[in-house]
Structures are given as C-alpha cells and as structure tokens.
NUVOBA-568301 format. One record per residue (C-alpha): residue in three letters; residue number from 1; x, y, z. Coordinates in steps of 0.1 Angstrom, whole numbers, plus 2048, in hexadecimal, padded with zeros to 3 digits. Layout:
<vogu r="ALA" k="NUM" px="X" py="Y" pz="Z"/>
...
% end
This chain:
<vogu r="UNK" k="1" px="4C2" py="E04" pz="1DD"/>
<vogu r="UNK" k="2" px="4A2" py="DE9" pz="1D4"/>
<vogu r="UNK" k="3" px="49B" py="DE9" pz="1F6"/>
<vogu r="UNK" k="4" px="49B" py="E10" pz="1FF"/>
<vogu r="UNK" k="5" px="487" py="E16" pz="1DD"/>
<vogu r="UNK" k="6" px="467" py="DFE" pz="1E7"/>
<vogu r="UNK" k="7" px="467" py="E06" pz="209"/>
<vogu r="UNK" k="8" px="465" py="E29" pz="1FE"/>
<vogu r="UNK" k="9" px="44F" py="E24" pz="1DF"/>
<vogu r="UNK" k="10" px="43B" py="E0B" pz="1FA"/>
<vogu r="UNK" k="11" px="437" py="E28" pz="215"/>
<vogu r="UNK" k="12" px="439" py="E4D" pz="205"/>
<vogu r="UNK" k="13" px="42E" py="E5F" pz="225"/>
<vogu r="UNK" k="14" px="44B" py="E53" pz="239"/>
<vogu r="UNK" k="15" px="461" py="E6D" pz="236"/>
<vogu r="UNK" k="16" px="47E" py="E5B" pz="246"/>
<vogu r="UNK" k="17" px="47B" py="E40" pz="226"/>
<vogu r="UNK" k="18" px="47E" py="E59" pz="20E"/>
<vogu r="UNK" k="19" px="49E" py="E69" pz="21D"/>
<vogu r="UNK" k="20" px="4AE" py="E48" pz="221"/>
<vogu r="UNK" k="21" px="4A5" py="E45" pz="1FD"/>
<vogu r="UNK" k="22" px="4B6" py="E66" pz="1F4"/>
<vogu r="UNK" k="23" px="4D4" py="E60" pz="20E"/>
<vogu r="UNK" k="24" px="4D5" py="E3D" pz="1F9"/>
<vogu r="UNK" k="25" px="4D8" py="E50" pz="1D6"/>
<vogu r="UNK" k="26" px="4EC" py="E6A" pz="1DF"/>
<vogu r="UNK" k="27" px="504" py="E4A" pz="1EA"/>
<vogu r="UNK" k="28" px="4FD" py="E3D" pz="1C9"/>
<vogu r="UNK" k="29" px="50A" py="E56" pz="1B5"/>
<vogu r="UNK" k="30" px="4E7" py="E65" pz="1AC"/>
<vogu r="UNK" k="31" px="4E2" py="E89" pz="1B7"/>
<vogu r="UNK" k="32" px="4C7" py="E91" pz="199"/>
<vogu r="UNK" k="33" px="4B1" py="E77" pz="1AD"/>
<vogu r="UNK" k="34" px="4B5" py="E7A" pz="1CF"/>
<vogu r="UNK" k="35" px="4AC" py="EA1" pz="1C8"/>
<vogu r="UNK" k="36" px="48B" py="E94" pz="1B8"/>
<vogu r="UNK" k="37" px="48B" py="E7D" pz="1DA"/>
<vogu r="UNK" k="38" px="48E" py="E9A" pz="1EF"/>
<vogu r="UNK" k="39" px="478" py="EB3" pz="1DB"/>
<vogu r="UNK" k="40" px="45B" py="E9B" pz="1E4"/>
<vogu r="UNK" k="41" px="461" py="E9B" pz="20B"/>
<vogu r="UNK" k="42" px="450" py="EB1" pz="226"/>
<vogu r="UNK" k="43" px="461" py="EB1" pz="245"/>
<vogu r="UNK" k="44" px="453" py="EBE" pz="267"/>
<vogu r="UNK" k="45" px="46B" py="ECC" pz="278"/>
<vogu r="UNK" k="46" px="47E" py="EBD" pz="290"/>
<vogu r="UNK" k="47" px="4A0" py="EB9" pz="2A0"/>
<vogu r="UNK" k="48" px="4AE" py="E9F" pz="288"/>
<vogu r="UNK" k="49" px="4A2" py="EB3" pz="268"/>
<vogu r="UNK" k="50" px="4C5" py="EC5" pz="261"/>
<vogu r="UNK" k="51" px="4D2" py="EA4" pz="252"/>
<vogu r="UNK" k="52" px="4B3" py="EA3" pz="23C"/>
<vogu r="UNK" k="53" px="4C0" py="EC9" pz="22D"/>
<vogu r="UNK" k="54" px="4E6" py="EB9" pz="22E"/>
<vogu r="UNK" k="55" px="4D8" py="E9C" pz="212"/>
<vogu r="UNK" k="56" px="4C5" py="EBC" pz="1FE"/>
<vogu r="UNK" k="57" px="4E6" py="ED1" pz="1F8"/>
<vogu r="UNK" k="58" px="4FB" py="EB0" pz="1F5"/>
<vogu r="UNK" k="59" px="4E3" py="EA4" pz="1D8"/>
<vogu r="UNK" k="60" px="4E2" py="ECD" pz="1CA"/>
<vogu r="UNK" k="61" px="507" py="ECA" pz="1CE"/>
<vogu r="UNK" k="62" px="50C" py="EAD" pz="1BC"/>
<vogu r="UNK" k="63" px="4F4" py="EBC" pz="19D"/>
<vogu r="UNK" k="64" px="508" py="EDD" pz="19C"/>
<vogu r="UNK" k="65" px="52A" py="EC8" pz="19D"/>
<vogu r="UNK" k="66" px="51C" py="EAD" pz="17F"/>
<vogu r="UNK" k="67" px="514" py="ECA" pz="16A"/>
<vogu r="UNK" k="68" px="538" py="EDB" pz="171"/>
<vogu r="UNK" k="69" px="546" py="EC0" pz="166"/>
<vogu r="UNK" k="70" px="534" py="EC1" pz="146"/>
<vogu r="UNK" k="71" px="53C" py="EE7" pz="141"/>
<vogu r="UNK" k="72" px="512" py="EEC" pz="145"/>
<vogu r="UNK" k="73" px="51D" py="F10" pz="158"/>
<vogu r="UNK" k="74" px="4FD" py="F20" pz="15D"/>
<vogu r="UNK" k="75" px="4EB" py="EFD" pz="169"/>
<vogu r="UNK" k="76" px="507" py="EFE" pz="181"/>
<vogu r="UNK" k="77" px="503" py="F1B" pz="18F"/>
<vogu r="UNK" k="78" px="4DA" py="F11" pz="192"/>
<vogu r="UNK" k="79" px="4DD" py="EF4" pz="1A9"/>
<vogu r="UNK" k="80" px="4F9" py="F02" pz="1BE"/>
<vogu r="UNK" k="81" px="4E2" py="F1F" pz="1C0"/>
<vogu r="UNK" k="82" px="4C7" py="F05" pz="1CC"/>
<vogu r="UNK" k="83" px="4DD" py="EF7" pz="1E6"/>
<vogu r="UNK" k="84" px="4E2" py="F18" pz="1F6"/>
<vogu r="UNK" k="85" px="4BB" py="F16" pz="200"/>
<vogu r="UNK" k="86" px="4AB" py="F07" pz="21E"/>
<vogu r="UNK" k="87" px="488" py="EFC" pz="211"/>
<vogu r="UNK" k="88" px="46D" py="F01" pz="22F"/>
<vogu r="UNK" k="89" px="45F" py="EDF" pz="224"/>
<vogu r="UNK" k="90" px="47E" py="ECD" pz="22A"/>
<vogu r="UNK" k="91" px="478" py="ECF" pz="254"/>
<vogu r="UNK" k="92" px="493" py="EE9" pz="25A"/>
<vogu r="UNK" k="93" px="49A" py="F10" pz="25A"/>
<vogu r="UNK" k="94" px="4B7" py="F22" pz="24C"/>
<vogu r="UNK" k="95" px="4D5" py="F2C" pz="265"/>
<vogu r="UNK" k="96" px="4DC" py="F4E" pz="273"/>
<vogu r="UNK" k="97" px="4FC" py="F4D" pz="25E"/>
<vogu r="UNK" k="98" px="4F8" py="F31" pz="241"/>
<vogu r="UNK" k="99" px="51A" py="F29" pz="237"/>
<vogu r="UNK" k="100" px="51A" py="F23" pz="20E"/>
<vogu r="UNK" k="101" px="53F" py="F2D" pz="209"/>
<vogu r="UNK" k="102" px="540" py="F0C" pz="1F7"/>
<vogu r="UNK" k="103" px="523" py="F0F" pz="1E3"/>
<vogu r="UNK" k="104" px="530" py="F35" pz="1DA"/>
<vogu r="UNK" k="105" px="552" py="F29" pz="1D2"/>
<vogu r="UNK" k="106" px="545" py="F0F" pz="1B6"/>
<vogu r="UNK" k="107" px="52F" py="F26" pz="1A8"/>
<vogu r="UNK" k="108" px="54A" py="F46" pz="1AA"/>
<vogu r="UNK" k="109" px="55F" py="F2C" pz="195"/>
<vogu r="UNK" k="110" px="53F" py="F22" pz="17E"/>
<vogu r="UNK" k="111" px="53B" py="F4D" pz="177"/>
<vogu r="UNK" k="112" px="55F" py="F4B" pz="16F"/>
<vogu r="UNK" k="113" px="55E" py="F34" pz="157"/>
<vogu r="UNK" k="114" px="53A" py="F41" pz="146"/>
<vogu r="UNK" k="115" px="552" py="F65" pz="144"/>
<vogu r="UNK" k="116" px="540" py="F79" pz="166"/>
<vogu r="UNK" k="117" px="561" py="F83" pz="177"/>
<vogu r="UNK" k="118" px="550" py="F9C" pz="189"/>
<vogu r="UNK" k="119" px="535" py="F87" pz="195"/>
<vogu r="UNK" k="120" px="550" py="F70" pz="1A0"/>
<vogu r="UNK" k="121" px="565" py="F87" pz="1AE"/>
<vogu r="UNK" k="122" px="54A" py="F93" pz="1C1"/>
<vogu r="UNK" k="123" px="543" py="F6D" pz="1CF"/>
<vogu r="UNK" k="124" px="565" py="F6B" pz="1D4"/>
<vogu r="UNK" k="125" px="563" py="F89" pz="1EE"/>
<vogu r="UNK" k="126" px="545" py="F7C" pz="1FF"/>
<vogu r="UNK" k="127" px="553" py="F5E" pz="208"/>
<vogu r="UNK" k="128" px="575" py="F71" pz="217"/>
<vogu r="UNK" k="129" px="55E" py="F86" pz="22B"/>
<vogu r="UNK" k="130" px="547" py="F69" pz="238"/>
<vogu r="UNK" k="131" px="566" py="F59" pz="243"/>
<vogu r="UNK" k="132" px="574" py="F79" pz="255"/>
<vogu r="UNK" k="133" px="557" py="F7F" pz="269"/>
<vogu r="UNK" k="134" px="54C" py="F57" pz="275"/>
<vogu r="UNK" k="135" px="573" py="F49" pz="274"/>
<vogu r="UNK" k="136" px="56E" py="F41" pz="297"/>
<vogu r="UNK" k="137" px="54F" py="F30" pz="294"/>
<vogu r="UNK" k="138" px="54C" py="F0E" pz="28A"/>
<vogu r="UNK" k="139" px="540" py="F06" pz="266"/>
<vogu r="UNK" k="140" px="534" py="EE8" pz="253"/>
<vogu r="UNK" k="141" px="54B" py="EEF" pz="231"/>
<vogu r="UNK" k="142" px="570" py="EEE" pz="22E"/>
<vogu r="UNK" k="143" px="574" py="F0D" pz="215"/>
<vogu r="UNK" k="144" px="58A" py="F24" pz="227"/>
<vogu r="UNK" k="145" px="591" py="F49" pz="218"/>
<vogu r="UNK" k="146" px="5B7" py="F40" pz="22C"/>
<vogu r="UNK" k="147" px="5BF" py="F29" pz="212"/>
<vogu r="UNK" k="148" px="5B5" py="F3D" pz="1F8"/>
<vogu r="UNK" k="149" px="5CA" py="F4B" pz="1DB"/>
<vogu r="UNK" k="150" px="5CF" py="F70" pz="1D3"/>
<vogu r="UNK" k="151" px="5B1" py="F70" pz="1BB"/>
<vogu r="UNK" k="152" px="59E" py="F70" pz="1DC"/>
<vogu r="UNK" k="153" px="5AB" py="F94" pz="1E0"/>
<vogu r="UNK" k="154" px="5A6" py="FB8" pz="1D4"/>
<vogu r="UNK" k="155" px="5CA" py="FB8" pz="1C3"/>
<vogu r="UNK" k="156" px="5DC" py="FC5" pz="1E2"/>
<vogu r="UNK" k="157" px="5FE" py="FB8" pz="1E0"/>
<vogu r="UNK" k="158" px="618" py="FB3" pz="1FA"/>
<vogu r="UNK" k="159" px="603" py="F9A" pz="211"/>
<vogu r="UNK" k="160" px="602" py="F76" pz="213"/>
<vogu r="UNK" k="161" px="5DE" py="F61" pz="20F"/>
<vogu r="UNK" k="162" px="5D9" py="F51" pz="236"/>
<vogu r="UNK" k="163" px="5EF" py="F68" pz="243"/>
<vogu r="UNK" k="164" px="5EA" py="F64" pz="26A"/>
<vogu r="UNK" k="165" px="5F3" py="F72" pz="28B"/>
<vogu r="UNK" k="166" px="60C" py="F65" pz="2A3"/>
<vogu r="UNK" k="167" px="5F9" py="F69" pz="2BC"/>
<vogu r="UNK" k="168" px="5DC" py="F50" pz="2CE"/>
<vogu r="UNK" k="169" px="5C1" py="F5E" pz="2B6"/>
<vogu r="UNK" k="170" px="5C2" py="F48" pz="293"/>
<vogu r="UNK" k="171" px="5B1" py="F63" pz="280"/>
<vogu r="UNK" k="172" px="5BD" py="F70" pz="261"/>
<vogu r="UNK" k="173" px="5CF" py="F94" pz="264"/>
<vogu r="UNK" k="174" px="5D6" py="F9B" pz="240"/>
<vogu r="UNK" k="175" px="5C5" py="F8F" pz="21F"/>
<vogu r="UNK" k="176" px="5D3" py="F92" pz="1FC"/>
% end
C-alpha cells in the first residue's frame, strides 16, 4: 500500500497509478478513499476504461453497504445512487442498457427500512421488468428477479417466484 501511495503521490498525472491506488484500497478495505482516489482521475477514453468505472461503483458500493450496516439509510441510498452513474471524466460512457438491479435492490431495502414502501415497491418492480426484457442477455450482477420472493410481485397469488418453462427457452412464464 506504501508503494502504490508514493508512486501515486510521486506521479499524479498517471492515471494508471492512481487506479492502482484505488484498486489497492478498495482491496484494503477503504471504499471512502479510493472514491476520493477516483474522484481525482480523468480518463481519456479508451478500450481498457470499463474496469476504471468497475473500481468507481465497487468503492460507491462499498460506501452505501458501510453506511447500511450502520443504519445511516438515507447516506445509503446517496452513494448507491452515485454508483449508478458513469462520470464522463472517468474515460467511459454509460451502456445502452446499464444494469443496476443490484444497486436498486440495496437501496429498495434501504427505503424499506427508512418507511418508503412504495418507493421500494416501485424499485422492486423495476428490477422484475429489467430482468424480463434483457434475461437473455448477459449481465455483470447476479440479482435475478427468478429468485426473488413474492414481495417482488403485485400480490397475485397462485404462482411460484422463478416459475419457468419446460421448454428450451429459460425465461420466466409467470411472476408472483
């Protein structure tokens, strides 16, 4: 961590110092400072500049899940929020389709607990119908809306969450 520090601290401009610095951090168990790391960096974009975004919603991530853990609900919801963006100074562009179930689903449970079951709810829905339309694309999270409970739902009853067909297609023909 010495190392990665001076040689960063030695050679600010190099942007490939700082983002071993804030990969380094994040591996360190310091999300708060690898943010202030990242917030620092401009990228130019180029092809490799994806895993530069991947460190900012790990370290904006890590925030939202430290103040979780400390029932701080609303700072929560802030730095999951942040990790949702794709900064232009960071060398890459937002996807056609960003996938932030995961982010949604941490902060759906953060509204819960701060009382905002509709906002929730309505997170909660989101993510099912983000899942229905790309299921057949491949995604960077694990948060399926198949493995979901029936809070997912809109109250119907008599269907099973991942309910799927027998047939070759995997997607999901009934939601609870």
């Amino acid at each position: 961590m010495a190392a990665a520090r001076k040689a960063a601290a030695d050679l600010p401009a190099e942007v490939a110092l700082q983002v071993d610095l804030a990969d380094a951090l994040l591996a360190a168990g310091d999300p708060h400072e690898a943010a202030r790391v990242l917030d620092a960096v401009a990228a130019l974009p180029y092809e490799g500049a994806s895993g530069i975004h991947g460190l900012y919603v790990r370290a904006h991530i890590g925030i939202g899940l430290e103040a979780m853990k400390k029932g701080a609900w609303e700072e929560a919801i802030r730095a999951l929020e942040l990790s949702k963006l794709y900064p232009e100074k960071l060398g890459t562009g937002a996807p056609f389709h960003p996938d932030s179930r995961m982010q949604d689903y941490l902060i759906a449970l953060s509204l819960d607990r701060l009382g905002e079951k509709d906002k929730a709810g309505a997170l909660r829905e989101a993510i099912r119908d983000y899942t229905l339309t790309y299921w057949d694309e491949p995604q960077p999270t694990a948060i399926s809306a198949a493995s979901s409970s029936r809070s997912w739902g809109k109250g119907k009853t008599g269907s099973k969450p991942g309910s799927f067909s027998a047939g070759p297609s995997r997607r999901p023909t009934s939601w609870p």
